[in-house]
TIVO-2410 file (N, C-alpha, C; in nm, 3 decimals):
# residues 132
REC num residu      c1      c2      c3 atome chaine
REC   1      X  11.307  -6.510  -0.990     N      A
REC   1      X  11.254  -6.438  -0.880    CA      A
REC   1      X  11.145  -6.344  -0.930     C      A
REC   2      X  11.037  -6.377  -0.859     N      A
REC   2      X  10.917  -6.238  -0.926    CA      A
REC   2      X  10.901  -6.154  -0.795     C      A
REC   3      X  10.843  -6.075  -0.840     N      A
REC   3      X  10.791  -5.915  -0.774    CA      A
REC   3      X  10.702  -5.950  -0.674     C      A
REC   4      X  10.629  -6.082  -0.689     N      A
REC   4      X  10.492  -6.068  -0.625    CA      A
REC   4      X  10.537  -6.127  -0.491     C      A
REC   5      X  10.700  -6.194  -0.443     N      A
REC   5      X  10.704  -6.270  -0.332    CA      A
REC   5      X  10.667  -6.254  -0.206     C      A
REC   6      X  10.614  -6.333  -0.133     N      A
REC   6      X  10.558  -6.272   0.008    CA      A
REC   6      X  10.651  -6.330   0.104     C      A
REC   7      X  10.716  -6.251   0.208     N      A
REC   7      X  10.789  -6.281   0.303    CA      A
REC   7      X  10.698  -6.367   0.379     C      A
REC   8      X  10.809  -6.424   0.438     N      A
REC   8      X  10.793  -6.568   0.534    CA      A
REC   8      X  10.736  -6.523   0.657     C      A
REC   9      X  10.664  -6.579   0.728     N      A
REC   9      X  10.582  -6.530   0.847    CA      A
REC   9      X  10.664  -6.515   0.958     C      A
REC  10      X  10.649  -6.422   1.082     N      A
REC  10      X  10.785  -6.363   1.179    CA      A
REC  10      X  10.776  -6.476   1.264     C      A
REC  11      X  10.796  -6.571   1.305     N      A
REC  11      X  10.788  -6.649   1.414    CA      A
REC  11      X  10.829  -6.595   1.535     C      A
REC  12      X  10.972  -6.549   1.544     N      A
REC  12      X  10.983  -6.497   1.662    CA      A
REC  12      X  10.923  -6.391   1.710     C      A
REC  13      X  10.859  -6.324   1.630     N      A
REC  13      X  10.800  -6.201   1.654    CA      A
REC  13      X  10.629  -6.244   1.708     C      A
REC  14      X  10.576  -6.324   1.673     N      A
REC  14      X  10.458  -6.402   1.694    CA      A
REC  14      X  10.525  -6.441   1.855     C      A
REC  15      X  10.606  -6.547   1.846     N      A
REC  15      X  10.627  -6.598   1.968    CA      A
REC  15      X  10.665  -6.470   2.107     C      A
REC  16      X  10.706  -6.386   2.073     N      A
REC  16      X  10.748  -6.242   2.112    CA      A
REC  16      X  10.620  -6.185   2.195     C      A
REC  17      X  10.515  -6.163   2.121     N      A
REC  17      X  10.381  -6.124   2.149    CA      A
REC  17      X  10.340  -6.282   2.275     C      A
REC  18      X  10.328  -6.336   2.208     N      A
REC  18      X  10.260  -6.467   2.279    CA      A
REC  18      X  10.329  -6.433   2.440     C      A
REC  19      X  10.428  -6.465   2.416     N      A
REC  19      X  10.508  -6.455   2.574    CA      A
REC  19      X  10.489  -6.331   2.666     C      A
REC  20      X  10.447  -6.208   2.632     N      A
REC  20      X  10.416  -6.093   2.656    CA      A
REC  20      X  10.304  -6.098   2.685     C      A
REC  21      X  10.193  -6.151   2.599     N      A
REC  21      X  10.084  -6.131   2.631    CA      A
REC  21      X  10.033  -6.236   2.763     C      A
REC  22      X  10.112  -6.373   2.767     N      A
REC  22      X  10.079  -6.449   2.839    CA      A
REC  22      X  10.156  -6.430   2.993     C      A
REC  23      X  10.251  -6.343   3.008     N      A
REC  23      X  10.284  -6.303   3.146    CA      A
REC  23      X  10.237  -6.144   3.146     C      A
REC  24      X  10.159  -6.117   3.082     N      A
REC  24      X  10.026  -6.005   3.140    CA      A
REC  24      X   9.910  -6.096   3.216     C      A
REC  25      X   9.882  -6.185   3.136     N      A
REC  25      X   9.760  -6.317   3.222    CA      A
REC  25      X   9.817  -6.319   3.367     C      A
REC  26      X   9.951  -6.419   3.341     N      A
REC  26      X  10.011  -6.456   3.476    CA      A
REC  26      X  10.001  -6.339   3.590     C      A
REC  27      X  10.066  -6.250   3.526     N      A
REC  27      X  10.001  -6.126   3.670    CA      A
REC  27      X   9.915  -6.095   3.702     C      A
REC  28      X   9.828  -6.074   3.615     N      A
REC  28      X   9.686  -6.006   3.689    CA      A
REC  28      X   9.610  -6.154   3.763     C      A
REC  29      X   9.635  -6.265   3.721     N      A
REC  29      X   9.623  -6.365   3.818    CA      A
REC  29      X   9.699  -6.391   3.913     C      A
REC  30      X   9.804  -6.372   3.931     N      A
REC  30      X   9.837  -6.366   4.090    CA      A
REC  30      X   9.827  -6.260   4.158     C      A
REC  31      X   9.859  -6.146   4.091     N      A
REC  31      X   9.805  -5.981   4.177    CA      A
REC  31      X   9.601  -6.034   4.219     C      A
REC  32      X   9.516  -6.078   4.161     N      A
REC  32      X   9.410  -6.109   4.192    CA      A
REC  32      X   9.412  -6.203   4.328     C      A
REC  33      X   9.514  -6.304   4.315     N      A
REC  33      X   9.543  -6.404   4.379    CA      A
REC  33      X   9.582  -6.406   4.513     C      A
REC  34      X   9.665  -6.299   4.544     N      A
REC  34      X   9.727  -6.296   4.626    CA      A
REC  34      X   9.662  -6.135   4.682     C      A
REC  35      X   9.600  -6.103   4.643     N      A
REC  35      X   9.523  -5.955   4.715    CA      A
REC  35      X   9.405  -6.002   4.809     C      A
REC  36      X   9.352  -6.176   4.805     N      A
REC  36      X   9.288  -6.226   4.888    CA      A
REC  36      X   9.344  -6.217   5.032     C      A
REC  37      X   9.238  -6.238   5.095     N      A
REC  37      X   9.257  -6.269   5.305    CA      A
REC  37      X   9.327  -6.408   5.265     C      A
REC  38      X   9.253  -6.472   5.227     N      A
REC  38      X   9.272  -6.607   5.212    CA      A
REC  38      X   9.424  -6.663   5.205     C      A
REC  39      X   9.484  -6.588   5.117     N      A
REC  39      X   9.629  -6.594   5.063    CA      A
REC  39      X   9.711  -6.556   5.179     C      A
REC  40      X   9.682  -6.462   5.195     N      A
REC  40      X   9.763  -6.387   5.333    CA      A
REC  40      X   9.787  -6.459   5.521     C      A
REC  41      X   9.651  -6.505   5.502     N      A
REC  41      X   9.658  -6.633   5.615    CA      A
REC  41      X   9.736  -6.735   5.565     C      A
REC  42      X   9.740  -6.802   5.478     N      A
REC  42      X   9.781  -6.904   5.405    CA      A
REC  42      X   9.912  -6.904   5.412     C      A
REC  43      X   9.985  -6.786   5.392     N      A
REC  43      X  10.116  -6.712   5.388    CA      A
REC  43      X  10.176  -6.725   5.532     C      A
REC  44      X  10.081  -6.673   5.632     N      A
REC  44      X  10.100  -6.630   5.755    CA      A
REC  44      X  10.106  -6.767   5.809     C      A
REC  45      X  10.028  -6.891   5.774     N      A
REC  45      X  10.068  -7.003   5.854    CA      A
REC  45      X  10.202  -7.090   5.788     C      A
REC  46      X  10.242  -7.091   5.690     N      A
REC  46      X  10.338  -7.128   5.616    CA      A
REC  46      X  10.465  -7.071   5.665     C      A
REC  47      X  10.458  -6.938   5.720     N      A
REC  47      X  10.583  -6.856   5.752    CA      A
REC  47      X  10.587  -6.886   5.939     C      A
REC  48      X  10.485  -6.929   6.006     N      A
REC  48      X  10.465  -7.004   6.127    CA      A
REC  48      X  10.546  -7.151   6.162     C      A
REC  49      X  10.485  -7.179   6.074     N      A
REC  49      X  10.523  -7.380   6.029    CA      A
REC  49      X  10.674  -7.348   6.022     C      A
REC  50      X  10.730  -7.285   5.915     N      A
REC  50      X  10.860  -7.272   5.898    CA      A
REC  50      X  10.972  -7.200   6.010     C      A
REC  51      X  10.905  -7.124   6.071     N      A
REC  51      X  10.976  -7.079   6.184    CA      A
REC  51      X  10.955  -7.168   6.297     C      A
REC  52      X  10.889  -7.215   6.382     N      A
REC  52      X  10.897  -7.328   6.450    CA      A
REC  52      X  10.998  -7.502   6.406     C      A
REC  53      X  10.974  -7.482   6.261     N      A
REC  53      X  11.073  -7.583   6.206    CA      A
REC  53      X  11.184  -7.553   6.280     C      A
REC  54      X  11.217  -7.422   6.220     N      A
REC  54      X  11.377  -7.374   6.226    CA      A
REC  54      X  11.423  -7.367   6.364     C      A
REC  55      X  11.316  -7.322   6.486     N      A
REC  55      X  11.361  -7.278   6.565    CA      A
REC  55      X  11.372  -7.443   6.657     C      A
REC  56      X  11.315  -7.505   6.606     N      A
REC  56      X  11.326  -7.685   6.665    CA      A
REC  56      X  11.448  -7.755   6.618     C      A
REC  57      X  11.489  -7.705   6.464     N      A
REC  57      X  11.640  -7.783   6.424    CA      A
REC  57      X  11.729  -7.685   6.496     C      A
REC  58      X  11.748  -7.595   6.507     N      A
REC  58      X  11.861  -7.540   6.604    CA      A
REC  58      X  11.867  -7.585   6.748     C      A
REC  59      X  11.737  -7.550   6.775     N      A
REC  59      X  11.736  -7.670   6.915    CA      A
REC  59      X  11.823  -7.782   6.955     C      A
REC  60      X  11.764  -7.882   6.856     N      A
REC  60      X  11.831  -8.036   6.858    CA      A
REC  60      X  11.933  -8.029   6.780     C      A
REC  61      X  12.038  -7.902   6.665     N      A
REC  61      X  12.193  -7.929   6.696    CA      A
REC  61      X  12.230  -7.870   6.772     C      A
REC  62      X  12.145  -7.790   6.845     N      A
REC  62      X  12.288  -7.684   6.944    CA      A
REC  62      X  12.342  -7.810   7.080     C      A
REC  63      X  12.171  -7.907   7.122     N      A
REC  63      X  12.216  -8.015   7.200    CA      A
REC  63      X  12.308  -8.142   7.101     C      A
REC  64      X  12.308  -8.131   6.975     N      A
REC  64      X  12.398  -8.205   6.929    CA      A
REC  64      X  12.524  -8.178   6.954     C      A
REC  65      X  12.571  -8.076   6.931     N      A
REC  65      X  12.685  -7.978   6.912    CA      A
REC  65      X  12.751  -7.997   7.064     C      A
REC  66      X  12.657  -7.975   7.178     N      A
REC  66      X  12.661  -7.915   7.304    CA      A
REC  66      X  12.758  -8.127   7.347     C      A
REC  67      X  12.648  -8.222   7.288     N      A
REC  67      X  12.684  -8.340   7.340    CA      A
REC  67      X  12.844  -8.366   7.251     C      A
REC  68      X  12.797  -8.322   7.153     N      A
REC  68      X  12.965  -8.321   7.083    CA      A
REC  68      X  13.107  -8.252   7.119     C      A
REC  69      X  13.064  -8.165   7.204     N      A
REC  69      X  13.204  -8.101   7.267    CA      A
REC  69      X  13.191  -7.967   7.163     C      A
REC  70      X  13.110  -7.951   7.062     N      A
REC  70      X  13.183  -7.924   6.947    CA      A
REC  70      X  13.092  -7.755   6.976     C      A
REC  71      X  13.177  -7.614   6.995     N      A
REC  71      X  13.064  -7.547   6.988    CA      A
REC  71      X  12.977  -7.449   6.890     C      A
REC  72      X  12.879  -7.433   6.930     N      A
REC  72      X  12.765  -7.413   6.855    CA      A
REC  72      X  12.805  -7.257   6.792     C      A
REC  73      X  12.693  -7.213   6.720     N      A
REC  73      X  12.697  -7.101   6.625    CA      A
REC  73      X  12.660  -7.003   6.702     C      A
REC  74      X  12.601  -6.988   6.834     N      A
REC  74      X  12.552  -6.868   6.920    CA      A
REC  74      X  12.745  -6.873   6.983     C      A
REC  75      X  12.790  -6.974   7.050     N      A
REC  75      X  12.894  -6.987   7.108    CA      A
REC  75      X  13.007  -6.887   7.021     C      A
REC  76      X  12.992  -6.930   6.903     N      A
REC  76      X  13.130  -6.877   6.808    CA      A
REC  76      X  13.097  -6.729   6.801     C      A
REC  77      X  12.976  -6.675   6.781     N      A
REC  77      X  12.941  -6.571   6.768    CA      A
REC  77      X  12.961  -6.467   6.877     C      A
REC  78      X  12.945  -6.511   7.004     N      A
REC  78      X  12.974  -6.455   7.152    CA      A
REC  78      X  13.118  -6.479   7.153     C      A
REC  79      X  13.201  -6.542   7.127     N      A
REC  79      X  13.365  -6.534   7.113    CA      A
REC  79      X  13.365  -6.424   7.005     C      A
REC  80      X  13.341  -6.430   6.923     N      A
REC  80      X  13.384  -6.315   6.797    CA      A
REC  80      X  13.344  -6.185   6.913     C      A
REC  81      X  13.237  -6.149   6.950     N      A
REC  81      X  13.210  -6.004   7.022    CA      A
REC  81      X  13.369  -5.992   7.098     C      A
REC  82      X  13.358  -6.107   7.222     N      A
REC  82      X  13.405  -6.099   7.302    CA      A
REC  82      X  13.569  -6.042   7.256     C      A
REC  83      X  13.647  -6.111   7.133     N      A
REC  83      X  13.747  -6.032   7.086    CA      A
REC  83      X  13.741  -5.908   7.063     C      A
REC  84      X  13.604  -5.914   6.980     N      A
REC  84      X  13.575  -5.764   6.928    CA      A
REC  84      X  13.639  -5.663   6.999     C      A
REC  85      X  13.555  -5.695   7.149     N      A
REC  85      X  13.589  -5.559   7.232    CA      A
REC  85      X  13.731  -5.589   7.315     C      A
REC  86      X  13.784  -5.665   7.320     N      A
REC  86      X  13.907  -5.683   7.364    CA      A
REC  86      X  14.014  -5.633   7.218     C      A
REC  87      X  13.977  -5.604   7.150     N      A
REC  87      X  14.073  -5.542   7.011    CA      A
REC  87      X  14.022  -5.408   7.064     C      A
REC  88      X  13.878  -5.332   7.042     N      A
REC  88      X  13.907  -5.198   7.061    CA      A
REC  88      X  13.981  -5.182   7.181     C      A
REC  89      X  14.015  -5.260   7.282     N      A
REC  89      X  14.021  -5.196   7.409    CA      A
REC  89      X  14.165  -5.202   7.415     C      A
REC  90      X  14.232  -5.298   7.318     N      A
REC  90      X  14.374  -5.253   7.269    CA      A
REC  90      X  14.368  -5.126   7.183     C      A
REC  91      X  14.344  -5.133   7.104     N      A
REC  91      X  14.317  -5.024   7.045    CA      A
REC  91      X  14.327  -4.921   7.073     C      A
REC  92      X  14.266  -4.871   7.201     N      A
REC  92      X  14.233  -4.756   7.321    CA      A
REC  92      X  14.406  -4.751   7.393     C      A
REC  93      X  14.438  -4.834   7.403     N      A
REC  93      X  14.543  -4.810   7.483    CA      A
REC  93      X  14.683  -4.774   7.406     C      A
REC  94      X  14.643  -4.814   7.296     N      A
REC  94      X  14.795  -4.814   7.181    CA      A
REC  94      X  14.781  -4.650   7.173     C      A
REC  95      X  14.623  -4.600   7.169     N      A
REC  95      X  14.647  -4.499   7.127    CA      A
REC  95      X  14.662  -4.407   7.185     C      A
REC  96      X  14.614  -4.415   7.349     N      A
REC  96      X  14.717  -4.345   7.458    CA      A
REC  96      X  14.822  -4.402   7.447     C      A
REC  97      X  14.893  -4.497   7.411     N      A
REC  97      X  15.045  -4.494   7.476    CA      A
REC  97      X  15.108  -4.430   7.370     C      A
REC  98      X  15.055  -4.427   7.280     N      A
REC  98      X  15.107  -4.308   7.141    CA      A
REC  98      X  15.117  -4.176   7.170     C      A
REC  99      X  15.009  -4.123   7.202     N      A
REC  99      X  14.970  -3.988   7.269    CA      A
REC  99      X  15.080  -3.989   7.319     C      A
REC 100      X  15.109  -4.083   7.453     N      A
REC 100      X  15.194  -4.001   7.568    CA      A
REC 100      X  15.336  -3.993   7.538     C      A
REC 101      X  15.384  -4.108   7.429     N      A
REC 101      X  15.527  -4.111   7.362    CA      A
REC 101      X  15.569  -3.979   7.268     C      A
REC 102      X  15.405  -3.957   7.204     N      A
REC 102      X  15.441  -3.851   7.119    CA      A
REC 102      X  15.437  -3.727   7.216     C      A
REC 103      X  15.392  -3.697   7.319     N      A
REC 103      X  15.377  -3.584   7.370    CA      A
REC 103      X  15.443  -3.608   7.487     C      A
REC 104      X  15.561  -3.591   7.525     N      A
REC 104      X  15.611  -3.663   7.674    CA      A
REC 104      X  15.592  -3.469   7.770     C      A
REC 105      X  15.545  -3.518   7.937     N      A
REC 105      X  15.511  -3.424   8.007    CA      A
REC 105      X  15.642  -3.321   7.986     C      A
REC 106      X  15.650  -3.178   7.985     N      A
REC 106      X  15.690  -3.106   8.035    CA      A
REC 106      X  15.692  -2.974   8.176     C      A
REC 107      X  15.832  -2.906   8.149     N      A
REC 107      X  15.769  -2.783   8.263    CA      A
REC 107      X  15.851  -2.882   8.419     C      A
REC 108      X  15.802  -2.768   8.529     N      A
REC 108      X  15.782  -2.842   8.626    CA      A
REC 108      X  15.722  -2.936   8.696     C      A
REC 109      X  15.797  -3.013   8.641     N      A
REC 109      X  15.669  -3.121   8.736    CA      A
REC 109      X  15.800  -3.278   8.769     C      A
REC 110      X  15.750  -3.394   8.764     N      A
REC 110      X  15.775  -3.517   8.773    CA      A
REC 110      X  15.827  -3.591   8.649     C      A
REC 111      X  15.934  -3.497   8.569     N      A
REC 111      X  15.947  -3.553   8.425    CA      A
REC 111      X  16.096  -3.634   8.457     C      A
REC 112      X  16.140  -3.598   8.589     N      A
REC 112      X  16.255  -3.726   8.598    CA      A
REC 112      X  16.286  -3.725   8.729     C      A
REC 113      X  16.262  -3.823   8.802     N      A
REC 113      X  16.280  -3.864   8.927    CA      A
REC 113      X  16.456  -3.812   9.002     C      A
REC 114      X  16.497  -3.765   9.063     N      A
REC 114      X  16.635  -3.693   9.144    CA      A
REC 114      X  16.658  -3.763   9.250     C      A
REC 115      X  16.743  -3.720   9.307     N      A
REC 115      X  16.803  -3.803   9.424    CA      A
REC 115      X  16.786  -3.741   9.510     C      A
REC 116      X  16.772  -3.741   9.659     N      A
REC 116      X  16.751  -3.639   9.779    CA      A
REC 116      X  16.896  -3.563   9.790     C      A
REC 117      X  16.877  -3.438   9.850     N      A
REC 117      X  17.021  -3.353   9.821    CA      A
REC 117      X  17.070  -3.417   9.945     C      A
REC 118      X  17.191  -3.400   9.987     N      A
REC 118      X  17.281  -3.448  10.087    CA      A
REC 118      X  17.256  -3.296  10.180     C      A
REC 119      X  17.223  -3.314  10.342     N      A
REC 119      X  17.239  -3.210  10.406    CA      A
REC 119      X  17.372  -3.283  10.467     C      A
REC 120      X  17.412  -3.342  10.511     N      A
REC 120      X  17.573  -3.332  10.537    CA      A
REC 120      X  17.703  -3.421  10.531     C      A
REC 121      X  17.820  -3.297  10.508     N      A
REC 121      X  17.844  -3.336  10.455    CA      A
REC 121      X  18.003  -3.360  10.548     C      A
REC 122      X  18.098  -3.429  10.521     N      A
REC 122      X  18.223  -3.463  10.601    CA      A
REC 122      X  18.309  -3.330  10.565     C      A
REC 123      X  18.336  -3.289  10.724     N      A
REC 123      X  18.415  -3.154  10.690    CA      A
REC 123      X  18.548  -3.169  10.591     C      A
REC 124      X  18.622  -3.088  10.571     N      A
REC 124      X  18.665  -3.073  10.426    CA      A
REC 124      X  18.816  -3.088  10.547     C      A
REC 125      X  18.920  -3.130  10.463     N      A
REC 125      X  19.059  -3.197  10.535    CA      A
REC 125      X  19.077  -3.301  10.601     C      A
REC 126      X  18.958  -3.355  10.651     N      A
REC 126      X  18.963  -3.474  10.743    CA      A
REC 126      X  18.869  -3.569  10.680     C      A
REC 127      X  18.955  -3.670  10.622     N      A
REC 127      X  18.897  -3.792  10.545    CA      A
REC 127      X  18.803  -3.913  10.617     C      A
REC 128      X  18.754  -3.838  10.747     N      A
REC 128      X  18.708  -3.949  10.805    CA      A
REC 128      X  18.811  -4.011  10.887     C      A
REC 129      X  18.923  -3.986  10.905     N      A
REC 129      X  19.033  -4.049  10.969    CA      A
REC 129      X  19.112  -3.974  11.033     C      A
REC 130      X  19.183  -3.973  11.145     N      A
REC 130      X  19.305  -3.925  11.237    CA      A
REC 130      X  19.424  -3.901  11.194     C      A
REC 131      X  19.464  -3.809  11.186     N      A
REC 131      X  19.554  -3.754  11.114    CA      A
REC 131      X  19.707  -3.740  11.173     C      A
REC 132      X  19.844  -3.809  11.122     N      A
REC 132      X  19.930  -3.872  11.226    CA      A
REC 132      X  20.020  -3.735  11.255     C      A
***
């Protein structure tokens, strides 16, 4: 082994730079690229095209769906609400009937229904009957 040896060249460190330097290119070419009108229309009809796609395949399965018996994704979605609010609206009521179990009325008032008093009454010795 002598003194004078020269280390081996960094490859990855070369390749390191390379890749760095070459997605600095890549950006400032598409930041150039895409800061055009040109691009932006281009964009704007592409995102057109694709929404009319979409809004044409839902179309023709919801009448698939609709001829299939089978129902559609707006359908399932309007059932989910429709529980929705039929759960809070249990909900609402559990939690008055809680309230009123936990807090039952007091005082005067209507807290237990009575019987009408008797105004009269069979005089006292005579059972209703003639006495021999």
């Amino acid at each position: 082994m002598s003194t004078n040896e020269t280390s081996a060249p960094d490859f990855s460190e070369a390749w390191r730079q390379w890749a760095t330097q070459s997605e600095r290119q890549w950006n400032e070419f598409f930041n150039q690229m895409m800061g055009t009108e040109e691009f932006s229309q281009s964009l704007g009809r592409n995102l057109d095209v694709f929404l009319h796609f979409q809004k044409t395949m839902n179309e023709a399965m919801g009448s698939f769906f609709t001829a299939m018996n089978v129902p559609t994704r707006t359908d399932v979605l309007a059932l989910g609400d429709r529980m929705l609010a039929i759960e809070n609206r249990l909900a609402a009521i559990e939690a008055q009937l809680s309230a009123a179990l936990a807090n039952p009325p007091t005082g005067g008032g209507t807290a237990k229904p009575s019987r009408p008093k008797r105004t009269k009454r069979p005089p006292r010795g005579s059972e209703g009957g003639s006495s021999n």
